[in-house]
PDB file with one MODEL, atoms N, CA, C and O in Angstrom:
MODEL        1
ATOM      1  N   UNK A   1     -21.366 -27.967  10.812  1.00  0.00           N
ATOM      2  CA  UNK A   1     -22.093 -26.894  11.479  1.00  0.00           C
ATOM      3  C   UNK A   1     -21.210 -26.278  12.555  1.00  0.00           C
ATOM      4  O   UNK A   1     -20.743 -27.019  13.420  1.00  0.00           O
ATOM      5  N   UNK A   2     -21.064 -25.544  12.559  1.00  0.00           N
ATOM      6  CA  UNK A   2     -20.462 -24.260  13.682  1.00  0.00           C
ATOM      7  C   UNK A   2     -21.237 -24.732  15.337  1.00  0.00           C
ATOM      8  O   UNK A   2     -22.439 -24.998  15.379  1.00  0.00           O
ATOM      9  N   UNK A   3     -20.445 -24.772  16.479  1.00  0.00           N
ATOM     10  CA  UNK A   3     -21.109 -25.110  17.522  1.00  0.00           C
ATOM     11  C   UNK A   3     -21.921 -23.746  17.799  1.00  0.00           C
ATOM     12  O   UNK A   3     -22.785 -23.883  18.664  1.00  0.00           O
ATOM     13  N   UNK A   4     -21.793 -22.158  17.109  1.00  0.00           N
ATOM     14  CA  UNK A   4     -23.013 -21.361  17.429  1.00  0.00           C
ATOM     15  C   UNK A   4     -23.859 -21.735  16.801  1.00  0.00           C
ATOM     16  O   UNK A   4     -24.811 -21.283  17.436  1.00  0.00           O
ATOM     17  N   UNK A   5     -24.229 -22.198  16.065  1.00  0.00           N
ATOM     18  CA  UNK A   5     -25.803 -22.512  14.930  1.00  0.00           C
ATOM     19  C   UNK A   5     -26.223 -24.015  15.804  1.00  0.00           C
ATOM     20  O   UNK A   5     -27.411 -24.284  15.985  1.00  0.00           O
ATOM     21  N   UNK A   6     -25.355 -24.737  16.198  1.00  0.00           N
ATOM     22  CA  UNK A   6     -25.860 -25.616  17.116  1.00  0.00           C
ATOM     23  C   UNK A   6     -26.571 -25.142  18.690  1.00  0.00           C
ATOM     24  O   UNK A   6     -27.656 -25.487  19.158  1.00  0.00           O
ATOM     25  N   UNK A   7     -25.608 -24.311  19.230  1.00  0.00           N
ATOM     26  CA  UNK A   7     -26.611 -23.355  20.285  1.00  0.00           C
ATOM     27  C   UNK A   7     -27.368 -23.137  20.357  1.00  0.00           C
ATOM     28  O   UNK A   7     -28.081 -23.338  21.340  1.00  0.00           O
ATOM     29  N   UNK A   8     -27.805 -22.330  18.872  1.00  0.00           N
ATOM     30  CA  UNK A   8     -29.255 -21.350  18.630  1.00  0.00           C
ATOM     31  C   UNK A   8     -30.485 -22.469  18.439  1.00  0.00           C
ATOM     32  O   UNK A   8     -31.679 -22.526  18.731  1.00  0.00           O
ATOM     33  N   UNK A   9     -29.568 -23.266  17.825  1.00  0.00           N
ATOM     34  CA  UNK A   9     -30.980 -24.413  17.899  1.00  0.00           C
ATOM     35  C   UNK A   9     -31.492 -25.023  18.666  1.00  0.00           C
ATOM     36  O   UNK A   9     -32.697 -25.272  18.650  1.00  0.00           O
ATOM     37  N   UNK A  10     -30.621 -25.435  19.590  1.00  0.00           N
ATOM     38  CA  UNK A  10     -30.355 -26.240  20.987  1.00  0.00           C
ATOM     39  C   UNK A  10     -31.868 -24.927  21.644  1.00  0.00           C
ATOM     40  O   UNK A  10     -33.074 -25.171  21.616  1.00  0.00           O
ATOM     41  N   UNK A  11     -31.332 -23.904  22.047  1.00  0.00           N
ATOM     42  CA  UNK A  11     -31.790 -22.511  22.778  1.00  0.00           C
ATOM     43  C   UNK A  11     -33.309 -22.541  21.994  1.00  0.00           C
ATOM     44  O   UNK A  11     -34.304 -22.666  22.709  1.00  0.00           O
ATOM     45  N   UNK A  12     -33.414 -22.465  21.042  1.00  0.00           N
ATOM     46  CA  UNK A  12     -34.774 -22.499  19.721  1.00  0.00           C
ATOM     47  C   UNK A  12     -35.837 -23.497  20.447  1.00  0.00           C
ATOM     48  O   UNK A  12     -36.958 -23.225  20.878  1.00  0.00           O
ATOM     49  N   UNK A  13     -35.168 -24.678  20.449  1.00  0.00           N
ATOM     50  CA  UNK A  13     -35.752 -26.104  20.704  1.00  0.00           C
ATOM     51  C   UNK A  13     -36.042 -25.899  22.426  1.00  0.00           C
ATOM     52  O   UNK A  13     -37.146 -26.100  22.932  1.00  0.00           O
ATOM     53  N   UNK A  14     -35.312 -25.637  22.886  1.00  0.00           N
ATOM     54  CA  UNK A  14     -35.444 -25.556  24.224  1.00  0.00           C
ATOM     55  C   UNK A  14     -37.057 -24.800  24.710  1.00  0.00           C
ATOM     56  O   UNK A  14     -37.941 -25.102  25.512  1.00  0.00           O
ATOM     57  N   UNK A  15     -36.822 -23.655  23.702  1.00  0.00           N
ATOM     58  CA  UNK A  15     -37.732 -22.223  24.109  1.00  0.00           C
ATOM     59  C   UNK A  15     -39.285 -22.865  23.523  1.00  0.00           C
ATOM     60  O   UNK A  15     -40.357 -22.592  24.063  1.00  0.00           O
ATOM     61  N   UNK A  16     -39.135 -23.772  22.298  1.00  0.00           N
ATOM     62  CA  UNK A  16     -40.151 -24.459  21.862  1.00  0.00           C
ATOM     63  C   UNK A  16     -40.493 -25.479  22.760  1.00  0.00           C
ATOM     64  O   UNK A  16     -41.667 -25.189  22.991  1.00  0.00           O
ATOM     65  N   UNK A  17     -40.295 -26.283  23.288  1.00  0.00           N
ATOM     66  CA  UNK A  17     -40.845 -27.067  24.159  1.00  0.00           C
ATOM     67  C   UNK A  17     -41.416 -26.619  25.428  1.00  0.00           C
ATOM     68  O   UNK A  17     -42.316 -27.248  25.985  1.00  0.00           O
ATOM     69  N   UNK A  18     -40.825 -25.367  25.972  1.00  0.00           N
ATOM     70  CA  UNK A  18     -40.917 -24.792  27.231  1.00  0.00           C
ATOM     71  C   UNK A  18     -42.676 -23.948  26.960  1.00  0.00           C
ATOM     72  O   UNK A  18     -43.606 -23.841  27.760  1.00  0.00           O
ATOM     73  N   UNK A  19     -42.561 -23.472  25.504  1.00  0.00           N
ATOM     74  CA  UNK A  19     -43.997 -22.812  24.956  1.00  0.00           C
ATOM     75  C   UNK A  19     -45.015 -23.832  25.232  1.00  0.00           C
ATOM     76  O   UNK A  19     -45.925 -23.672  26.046  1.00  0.00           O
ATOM     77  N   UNK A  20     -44.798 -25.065  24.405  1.00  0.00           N
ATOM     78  CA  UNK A  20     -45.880 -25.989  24.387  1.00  0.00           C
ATOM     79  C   UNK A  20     -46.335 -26.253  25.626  1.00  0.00           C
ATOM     80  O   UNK A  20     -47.564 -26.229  25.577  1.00  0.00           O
ATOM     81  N   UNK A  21     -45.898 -26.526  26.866  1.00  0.00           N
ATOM     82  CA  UNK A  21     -45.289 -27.148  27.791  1.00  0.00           C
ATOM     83  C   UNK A  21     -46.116 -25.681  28.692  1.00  0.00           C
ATOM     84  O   UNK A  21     -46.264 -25.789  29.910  1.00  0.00           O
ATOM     85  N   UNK A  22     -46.377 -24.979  28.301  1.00  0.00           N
ATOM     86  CA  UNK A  22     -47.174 -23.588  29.091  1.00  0.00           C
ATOM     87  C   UNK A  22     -48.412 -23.228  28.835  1.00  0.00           C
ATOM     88  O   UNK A  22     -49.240 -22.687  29.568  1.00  0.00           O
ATOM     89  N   UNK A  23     -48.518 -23.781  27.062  1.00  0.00           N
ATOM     90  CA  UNK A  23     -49.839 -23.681  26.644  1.00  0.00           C
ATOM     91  C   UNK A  23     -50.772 -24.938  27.139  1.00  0.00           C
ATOM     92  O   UNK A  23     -51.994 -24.916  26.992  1.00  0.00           O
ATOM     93  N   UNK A  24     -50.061 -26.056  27.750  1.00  0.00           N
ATOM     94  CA  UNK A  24     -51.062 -27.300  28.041  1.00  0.00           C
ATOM     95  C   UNK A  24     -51.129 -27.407  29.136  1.00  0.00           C
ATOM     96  O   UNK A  24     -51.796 -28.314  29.634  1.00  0.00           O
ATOM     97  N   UNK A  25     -50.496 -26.566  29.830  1.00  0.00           N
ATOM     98  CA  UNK A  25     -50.917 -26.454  31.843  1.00  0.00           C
ATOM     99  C   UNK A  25     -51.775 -25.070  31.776  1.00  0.00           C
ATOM    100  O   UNK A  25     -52.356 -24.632  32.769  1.00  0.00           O
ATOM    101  N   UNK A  26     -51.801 -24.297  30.255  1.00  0.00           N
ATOM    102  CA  UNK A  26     -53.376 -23.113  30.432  1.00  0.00           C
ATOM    103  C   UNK A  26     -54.534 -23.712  30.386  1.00  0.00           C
ATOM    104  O   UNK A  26     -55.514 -23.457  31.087  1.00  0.00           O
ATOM    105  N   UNK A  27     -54.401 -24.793  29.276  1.00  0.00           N
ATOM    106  CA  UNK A  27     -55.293 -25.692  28.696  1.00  0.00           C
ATOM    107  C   UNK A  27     -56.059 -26.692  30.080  1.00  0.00           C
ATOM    108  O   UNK A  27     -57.125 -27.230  30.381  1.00  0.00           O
ATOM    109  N   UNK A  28     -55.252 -26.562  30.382  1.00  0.00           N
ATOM    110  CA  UNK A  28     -55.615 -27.981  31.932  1.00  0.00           C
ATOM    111  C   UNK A  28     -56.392 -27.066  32.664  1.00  0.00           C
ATOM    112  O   UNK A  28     -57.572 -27.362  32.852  1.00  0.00           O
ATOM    113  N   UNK A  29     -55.934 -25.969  33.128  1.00  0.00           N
ATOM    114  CA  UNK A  29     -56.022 -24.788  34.427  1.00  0.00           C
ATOM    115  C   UNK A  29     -57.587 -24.793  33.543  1.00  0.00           C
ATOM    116  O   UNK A  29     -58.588 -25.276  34.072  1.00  0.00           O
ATOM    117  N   UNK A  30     -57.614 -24.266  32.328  1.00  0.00           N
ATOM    118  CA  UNK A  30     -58.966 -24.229  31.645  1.00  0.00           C
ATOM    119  C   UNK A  30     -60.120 -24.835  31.691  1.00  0.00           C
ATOM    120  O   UNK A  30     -61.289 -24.460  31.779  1.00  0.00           O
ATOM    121  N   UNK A  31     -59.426 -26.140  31.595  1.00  0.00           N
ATOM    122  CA  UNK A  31     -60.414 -27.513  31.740  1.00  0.00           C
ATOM    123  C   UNK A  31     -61.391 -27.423  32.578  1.00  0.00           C
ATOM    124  O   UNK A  31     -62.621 -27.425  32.531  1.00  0.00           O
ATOM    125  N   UNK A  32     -59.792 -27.265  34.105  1.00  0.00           N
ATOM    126  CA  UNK A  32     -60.582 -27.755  35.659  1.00  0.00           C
ATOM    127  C   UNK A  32     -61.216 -26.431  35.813  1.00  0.00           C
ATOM    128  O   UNK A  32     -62.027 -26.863  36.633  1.00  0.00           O
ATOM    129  N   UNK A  33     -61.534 -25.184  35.718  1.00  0.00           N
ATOM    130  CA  UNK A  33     -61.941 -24.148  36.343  1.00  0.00           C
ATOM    131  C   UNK A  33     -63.256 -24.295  35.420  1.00  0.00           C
ATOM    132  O   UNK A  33     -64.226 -23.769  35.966  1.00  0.00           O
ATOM    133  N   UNK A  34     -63.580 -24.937  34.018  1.00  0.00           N
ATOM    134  CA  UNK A  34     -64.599 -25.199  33.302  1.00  0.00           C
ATOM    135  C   UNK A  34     -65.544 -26.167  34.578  1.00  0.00           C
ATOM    136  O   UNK A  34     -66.384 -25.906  35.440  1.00  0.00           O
ATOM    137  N   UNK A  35     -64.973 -27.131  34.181  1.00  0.00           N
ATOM    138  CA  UNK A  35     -65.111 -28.762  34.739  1.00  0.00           C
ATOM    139  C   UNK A  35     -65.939 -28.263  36.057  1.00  0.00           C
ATOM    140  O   UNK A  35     -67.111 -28.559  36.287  1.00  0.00           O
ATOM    141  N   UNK A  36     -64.780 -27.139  37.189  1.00  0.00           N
ATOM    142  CA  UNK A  36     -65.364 -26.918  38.659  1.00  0.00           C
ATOM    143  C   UNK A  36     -66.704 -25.825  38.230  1.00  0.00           C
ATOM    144  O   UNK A  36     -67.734 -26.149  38.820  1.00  0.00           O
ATOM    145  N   UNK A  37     -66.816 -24.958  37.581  1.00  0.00           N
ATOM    146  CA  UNK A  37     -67.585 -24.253  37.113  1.00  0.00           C
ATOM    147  C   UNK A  37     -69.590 -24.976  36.883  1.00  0.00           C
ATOM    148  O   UNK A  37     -70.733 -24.623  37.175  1.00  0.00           O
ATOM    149  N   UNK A  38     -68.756 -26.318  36.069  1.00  0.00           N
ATOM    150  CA  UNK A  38     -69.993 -27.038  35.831  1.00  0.00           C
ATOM    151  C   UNK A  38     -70.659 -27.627  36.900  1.00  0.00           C
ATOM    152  O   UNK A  38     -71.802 -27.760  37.338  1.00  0.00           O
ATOM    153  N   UNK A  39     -69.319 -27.979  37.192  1.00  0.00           N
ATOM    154  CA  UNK A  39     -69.890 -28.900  38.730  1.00  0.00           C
ATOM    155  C   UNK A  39     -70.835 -28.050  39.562  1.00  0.00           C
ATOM    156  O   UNK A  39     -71.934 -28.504  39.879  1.00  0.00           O
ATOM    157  N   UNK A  40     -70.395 -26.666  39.978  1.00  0.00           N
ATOM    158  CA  UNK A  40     -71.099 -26.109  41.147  1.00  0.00           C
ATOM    159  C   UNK A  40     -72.320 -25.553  39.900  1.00  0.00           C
ATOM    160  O   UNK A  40     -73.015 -24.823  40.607  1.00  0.00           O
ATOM    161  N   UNK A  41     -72.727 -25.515  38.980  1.00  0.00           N
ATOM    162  CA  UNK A  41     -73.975 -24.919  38.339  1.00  0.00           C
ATOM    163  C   UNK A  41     -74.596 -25.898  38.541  1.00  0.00           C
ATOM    164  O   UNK A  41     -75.574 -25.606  39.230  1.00  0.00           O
ATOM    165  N   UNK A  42     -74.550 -27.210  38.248  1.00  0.00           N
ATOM    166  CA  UNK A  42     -75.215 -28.552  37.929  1.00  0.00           C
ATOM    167  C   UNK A  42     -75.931 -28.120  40.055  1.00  0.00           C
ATOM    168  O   UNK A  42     -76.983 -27.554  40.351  1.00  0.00           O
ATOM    169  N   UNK A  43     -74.985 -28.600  40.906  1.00  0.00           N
ATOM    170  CA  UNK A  43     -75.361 -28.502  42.129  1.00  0.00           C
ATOM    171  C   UNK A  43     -75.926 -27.531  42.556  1.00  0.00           C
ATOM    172  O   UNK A  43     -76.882 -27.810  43.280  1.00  0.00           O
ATOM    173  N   UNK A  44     -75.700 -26.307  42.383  1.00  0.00           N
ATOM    174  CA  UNK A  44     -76.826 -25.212  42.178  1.00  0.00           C
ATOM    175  C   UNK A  44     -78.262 -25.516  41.672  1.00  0.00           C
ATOM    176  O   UNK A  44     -79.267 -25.424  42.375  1.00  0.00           O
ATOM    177  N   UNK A  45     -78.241 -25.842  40.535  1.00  0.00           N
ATOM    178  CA  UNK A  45     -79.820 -26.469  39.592  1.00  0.00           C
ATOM    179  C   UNK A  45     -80.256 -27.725  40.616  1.00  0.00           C
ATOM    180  O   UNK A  45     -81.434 -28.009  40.831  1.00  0.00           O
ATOM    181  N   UNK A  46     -79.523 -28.180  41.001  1.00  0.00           N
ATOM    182  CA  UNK A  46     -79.790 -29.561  41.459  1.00  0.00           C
ATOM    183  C   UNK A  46     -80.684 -29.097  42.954  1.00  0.00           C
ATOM    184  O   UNK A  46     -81.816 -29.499  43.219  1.00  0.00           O
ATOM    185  N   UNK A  47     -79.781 -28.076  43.895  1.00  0.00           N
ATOM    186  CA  UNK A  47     -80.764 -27.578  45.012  1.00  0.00           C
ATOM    187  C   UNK A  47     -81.719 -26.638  44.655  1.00  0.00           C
ATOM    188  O   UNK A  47     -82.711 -26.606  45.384  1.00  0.00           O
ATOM    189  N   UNK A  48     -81.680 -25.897  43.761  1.00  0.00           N
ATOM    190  CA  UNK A  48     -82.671 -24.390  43.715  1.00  0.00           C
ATOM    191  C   UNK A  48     -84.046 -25.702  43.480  1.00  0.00           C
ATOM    192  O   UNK A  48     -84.996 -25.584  44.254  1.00  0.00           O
ATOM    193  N   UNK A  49     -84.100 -26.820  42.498  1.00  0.00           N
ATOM    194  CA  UNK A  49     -84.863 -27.670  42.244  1.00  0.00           C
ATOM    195  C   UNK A  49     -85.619 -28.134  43.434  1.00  0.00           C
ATOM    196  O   UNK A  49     -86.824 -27.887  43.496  1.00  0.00           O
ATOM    197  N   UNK A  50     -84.979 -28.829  44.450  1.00  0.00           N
ATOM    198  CA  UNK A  50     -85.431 -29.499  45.415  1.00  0.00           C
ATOM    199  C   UNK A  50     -85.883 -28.311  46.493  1.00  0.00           C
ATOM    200  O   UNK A  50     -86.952 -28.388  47.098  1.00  0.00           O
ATOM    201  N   UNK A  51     -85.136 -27.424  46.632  1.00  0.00           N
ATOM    202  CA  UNK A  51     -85.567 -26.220  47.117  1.00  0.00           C
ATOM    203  C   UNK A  51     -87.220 -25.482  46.873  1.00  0.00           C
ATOM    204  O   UNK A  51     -87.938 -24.918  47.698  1.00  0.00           O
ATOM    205  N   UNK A  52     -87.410 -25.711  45.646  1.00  0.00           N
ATOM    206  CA  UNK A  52     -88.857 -25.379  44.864  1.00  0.00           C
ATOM    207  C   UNK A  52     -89.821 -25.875  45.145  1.00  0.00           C
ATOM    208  O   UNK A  52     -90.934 -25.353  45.214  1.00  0.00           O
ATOM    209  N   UNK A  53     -89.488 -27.074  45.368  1.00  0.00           N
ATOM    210  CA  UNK A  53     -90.733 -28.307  45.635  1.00  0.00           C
ATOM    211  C   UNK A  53     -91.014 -27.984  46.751  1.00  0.00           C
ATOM    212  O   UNK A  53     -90.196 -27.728  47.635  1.00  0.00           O
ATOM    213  N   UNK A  54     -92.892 -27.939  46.902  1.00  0.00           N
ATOM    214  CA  UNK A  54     -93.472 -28.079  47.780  1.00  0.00           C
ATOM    215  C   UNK A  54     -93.445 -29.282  48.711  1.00  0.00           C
ATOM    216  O   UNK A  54     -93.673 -30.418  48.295  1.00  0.00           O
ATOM    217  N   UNK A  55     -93.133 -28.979  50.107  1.00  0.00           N
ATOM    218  CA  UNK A  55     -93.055 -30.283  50.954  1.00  0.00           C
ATOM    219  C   UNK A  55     -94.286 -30.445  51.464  1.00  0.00           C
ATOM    220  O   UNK A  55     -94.996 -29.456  51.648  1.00  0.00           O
ATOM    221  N   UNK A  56     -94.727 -31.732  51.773  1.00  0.00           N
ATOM    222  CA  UNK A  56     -96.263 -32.268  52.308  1.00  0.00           C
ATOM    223  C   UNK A  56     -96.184 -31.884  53.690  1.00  0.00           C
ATOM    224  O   UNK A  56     -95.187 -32.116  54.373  1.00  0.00           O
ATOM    225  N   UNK A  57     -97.477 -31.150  54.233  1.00  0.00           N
ATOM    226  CA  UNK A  57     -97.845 -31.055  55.127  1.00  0.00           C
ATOM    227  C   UNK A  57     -97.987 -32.183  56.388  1.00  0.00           C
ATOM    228  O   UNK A  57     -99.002 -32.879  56.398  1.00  0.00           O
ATOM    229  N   UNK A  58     -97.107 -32.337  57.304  1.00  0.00           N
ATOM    230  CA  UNK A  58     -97.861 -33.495  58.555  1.00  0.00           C
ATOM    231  C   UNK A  58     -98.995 -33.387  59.456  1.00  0.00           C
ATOM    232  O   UNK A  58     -99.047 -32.253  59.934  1.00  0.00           O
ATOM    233  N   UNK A  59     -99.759 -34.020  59.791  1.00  0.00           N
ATOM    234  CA  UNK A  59    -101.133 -33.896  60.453  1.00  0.00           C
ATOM    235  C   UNK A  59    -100.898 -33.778  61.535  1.00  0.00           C
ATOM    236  O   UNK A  59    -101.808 -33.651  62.354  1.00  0.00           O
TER     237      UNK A  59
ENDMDL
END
């Protein structure tokens, strides 16, 4: 093999790992902005709930 066809592959391989390697820190960023998303709806539902309820009157 010619050390240019070794380059291009070297450069190929490089550019391929660097892709993957961008698509799984979108994937993550995805996750957590899901994940934080849920979190504050759940805690939302969780106060509008307790919020609703009638509290007992003291004498």
């Amino acid at each position: 093999m010619s050390v240019t066809f070794q380059k291009r592959q070297k450069e190929m391989k490089r550019l391929e790992k660097q892709r993957v390697k961008a698509e799984k820190r979108a994937q993550k960023k995805e996750a957590r902005r899901a994940a934080k998303e849920g979190d504050t709806a759940a805690s939302a539902d969780t106060a509008a709930t307790t919020d609703n309820q009638p509290q007992p009157e003291e004498e």
